[in-house]
C-alpha distance (Angstrom), angle and dihedral (degrees) to the residues before:
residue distance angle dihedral
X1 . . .
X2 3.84 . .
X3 3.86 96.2 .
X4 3.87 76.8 55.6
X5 3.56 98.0 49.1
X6 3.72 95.6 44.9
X7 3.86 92.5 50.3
X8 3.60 81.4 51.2
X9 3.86 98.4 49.6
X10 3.89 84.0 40.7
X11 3.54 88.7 57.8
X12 3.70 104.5 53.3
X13 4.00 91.7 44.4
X14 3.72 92.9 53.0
X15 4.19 87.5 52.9
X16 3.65 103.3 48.5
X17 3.87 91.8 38.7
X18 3.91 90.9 53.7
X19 3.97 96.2 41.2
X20 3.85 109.8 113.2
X21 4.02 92.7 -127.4
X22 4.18 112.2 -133.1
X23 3.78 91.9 -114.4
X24 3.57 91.2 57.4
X25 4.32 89.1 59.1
X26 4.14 97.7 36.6
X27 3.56 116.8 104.8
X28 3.77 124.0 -135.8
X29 4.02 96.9 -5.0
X30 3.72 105.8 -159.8
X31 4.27 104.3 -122.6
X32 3.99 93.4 162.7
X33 3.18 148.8 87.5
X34 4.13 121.2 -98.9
X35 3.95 84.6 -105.6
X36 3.28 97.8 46.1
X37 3.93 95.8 47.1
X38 3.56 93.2 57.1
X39 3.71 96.7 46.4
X40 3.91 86.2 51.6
X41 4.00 85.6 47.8
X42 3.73 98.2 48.1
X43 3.03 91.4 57.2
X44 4.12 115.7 143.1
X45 3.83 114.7 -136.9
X46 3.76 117.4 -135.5
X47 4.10 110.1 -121.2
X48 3.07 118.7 -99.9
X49 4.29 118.0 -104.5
X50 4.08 109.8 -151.1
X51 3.65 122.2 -115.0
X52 4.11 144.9 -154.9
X53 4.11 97.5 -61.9
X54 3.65 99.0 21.0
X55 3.62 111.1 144.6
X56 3.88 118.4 -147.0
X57 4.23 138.1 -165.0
X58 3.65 109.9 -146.8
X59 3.53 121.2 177.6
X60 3.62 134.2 180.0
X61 3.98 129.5 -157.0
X62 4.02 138.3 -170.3
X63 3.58 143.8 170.8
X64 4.02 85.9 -104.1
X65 4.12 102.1 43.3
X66 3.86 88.3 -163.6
X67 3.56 95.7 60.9
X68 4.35 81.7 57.3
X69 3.56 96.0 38.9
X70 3.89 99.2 103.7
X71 4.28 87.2 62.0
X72 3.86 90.5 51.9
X73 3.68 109.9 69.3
X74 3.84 105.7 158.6
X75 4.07 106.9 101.8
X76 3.18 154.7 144.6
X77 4.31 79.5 -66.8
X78 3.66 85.5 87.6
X79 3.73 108.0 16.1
X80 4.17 86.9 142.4
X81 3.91 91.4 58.6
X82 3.64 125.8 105.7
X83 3.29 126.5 -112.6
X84 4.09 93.5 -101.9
X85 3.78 89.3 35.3
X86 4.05 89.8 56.2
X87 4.14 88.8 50.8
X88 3.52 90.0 50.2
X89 3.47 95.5 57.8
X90 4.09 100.8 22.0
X91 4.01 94.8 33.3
X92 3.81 127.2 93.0
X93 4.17 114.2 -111.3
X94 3.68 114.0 -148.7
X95 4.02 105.1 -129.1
X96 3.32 130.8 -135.5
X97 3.42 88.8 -97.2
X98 4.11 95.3 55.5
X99 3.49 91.6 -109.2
X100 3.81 131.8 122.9
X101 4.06 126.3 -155.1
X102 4.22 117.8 -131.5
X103 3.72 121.2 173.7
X104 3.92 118.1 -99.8
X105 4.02 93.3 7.4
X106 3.86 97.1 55.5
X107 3.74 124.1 -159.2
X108 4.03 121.4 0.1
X109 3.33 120.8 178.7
X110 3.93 115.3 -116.5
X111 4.09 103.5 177.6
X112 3.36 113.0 138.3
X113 3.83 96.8 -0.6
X114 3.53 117.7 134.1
X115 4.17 104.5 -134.9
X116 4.03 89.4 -105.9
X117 3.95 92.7 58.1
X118 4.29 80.5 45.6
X119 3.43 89.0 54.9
X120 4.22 95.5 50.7
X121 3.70 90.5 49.0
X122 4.02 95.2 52.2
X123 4.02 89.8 38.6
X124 3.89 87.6 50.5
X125 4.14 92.5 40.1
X126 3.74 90.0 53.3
X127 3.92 107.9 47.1
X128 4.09 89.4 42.3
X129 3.85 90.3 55.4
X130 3.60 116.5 17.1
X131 4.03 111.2 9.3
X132 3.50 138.0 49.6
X133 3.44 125.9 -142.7
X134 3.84 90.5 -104.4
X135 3.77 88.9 71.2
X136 4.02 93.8 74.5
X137 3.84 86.7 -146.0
X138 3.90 110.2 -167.4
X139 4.00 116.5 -158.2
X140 3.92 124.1 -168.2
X141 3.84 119.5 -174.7
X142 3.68 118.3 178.6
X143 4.36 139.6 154.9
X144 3.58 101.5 -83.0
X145 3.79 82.8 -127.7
X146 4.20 130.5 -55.9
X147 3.68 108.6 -87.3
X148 3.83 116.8 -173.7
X149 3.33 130.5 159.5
X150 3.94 120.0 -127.1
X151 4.08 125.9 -162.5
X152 3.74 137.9 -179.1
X153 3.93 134.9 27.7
X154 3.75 90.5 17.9
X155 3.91 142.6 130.5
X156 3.93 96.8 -119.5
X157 3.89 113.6 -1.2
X158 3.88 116.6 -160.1
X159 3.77 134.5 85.2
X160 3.89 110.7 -42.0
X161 4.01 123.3 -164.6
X162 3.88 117.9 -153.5
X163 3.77 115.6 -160.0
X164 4.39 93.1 -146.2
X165 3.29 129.5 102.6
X166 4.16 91.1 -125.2
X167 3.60 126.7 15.6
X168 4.15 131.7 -171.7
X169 3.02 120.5 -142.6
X170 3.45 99.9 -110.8
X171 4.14 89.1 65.3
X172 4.11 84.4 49.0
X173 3.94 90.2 53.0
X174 4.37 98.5 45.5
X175 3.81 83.7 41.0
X176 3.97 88.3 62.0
X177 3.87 95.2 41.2
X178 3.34 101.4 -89.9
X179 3.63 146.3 -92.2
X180 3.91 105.5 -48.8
X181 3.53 119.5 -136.2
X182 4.09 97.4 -94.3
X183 3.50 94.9 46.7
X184 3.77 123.1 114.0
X185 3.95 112.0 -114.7
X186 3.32 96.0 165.8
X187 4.50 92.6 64.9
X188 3.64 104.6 34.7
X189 3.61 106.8 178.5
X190 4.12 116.3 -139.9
X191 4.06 110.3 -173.6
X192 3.92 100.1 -163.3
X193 3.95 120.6 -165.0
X194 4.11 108.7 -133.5
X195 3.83 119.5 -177.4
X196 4.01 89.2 -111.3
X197 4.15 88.5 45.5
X198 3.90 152.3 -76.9
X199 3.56 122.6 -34.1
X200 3.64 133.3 -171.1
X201 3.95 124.6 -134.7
X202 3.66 132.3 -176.5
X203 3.82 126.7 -145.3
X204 4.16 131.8 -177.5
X205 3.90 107.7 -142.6
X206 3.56 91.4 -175.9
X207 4.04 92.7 74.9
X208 3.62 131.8 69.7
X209 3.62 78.3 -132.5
X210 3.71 98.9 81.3
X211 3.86 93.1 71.3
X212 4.14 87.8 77.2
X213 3.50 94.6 43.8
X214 4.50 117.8 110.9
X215 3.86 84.1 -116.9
X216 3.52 104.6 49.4
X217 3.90 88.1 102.3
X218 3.36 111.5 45.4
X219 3.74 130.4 -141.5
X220 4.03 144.3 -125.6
X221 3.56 106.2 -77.3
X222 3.98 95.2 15.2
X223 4.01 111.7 154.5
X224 3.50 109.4 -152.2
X225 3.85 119.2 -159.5
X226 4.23 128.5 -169.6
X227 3.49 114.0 -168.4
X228 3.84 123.0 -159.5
X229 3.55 136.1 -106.0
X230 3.89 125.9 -93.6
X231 3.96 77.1 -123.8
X232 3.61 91.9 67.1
X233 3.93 101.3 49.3
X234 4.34 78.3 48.7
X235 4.04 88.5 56.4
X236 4.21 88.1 -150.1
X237 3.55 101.6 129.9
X238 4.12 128.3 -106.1
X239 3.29 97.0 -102.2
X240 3.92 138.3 58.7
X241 3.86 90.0 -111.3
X242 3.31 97.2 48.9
X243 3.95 97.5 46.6
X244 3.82 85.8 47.2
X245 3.57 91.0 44.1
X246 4.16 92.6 52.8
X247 3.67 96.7 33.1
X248 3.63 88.9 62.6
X249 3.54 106.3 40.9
X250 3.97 92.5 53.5
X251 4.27 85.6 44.2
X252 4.51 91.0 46.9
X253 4.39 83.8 50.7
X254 3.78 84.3 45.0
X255 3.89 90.7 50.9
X256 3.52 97.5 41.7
X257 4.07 89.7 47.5
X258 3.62 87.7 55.3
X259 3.69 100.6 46.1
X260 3.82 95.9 47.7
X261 4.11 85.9 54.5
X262 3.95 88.6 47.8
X263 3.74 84.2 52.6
X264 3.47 101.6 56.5
């Protein structure tokens, strides 16, 4: 009777221990006050400066088009490219240097720009040396997209590419399929590239929190990593049923291995 009671006792530990507990899966549980949540939720995110790798769209527009053609290089050329294939070949790569190459004004360093302050500089470059004010010339520089690459206890790992201007992470994470149900949302790992290196940041999707945190939005370049559970490397189950449910199938073959040896 006490062998049976401590299997018993042994069993029900092992199944709430290894359960994967709701708040563990829930995104963006609310913990604060109504003032507090919408100080967290108004928060303003800082623009983004450009980096080593970056790639840019910059586009230029006039009365005349002709006299802008030469700084608008997507066309008909490769009218069966994607979107992301076009920017490849059409957009402007940040070089290990920081600097970016545009016909007729050569290279201007970008580094730590954000794209508006790109903008100014070309806008001011052109109508001092090639334009006159007459020309109404229009210039639009913008991310060509934020591609990060995301890894672990997710949907669809790989490099992603998201055609907005800013992204959370939350967008980045359904865009890839999604946590899975081992995965770890309470240590979501962000490796961030800096000009003097990588650097590691944590963030706890679980808590309404993480929407005022610096790596809410990610970044070009971001690599985004989801570890797993203990409860996966433990194979029980995330649920009570389904630790129950394992627990005692591998303990019933253990029983019956033992009695057929006590038989013999």
């Amino acid at each position: 009777m006490k062998i049976k009671f401590f299997l018993i006792i042994f069993l029900i530990l092992t199944c709430l221990s290894s359960c994967v507990s709701t708040k563990k899966v829930k995104y963006l549980q609310d913990k604060t006050t109504g003032e507090e949540a919408t100080m967290l939720l108004e928060r303003m995110q800082k623009p983004y400066r450009l980096q080593i790798n970056d790639l840019i769209s910059i586009r230029v527009k006039a009365m005349d088009q002709e006299l802008v053609g030469m700084f608008n290089p997507i066309g008909e050329d490769n009218a069966s490219a994607t979107g992301e294939e076009r920017m490849y070949y059409d957009g402007f790569a940040v070089d290990n240097h920081g600097n970016i190459r545009i016909p007729h004004l050569g290279e201007i360093n970008v580094l730590g720009y954000t794209v508006d302050e790109v903008r100014e500089r070309i806008e001011q470059e052109l109508l001092e040396n090639y334009y006159k004010e007459e020309a109404n010339i229009f210039v639009t520089v913008k991310l060509a997209g934020i591609r990060y690459t995301i890894m672990g206890e997710i949907g669809s790992p790989g490099s992603q590419v998201i055609y907005k201007e800013q992204v959370s992470i939350m967008e980045a994470v359904a865009n890839a399929g999604d946590i899975e149900e081992f995965g770890d949302r309470q240590d979501v790992v962000i490796v961030r590239q800096y000009p003097t290196g990588q650097q590691k940041h944590h963030i706890d999707l679980t808590t309404i929190d993480a929407t005022n945190s610096p790596y809410y939005y990610i970044q070009p370049n971001d690599l985004i990593l989801v570890n797993p559970l203990p409860q996966k490397s433990l194979g029980l189950g995330t649920s009570g049923i389904q630790t129950f449910t394992t627990v005692l199938t591998v303990f019933t073959s253990l029983a019956t291995v033992v009695l057929l040896f006590t038989r013999l």
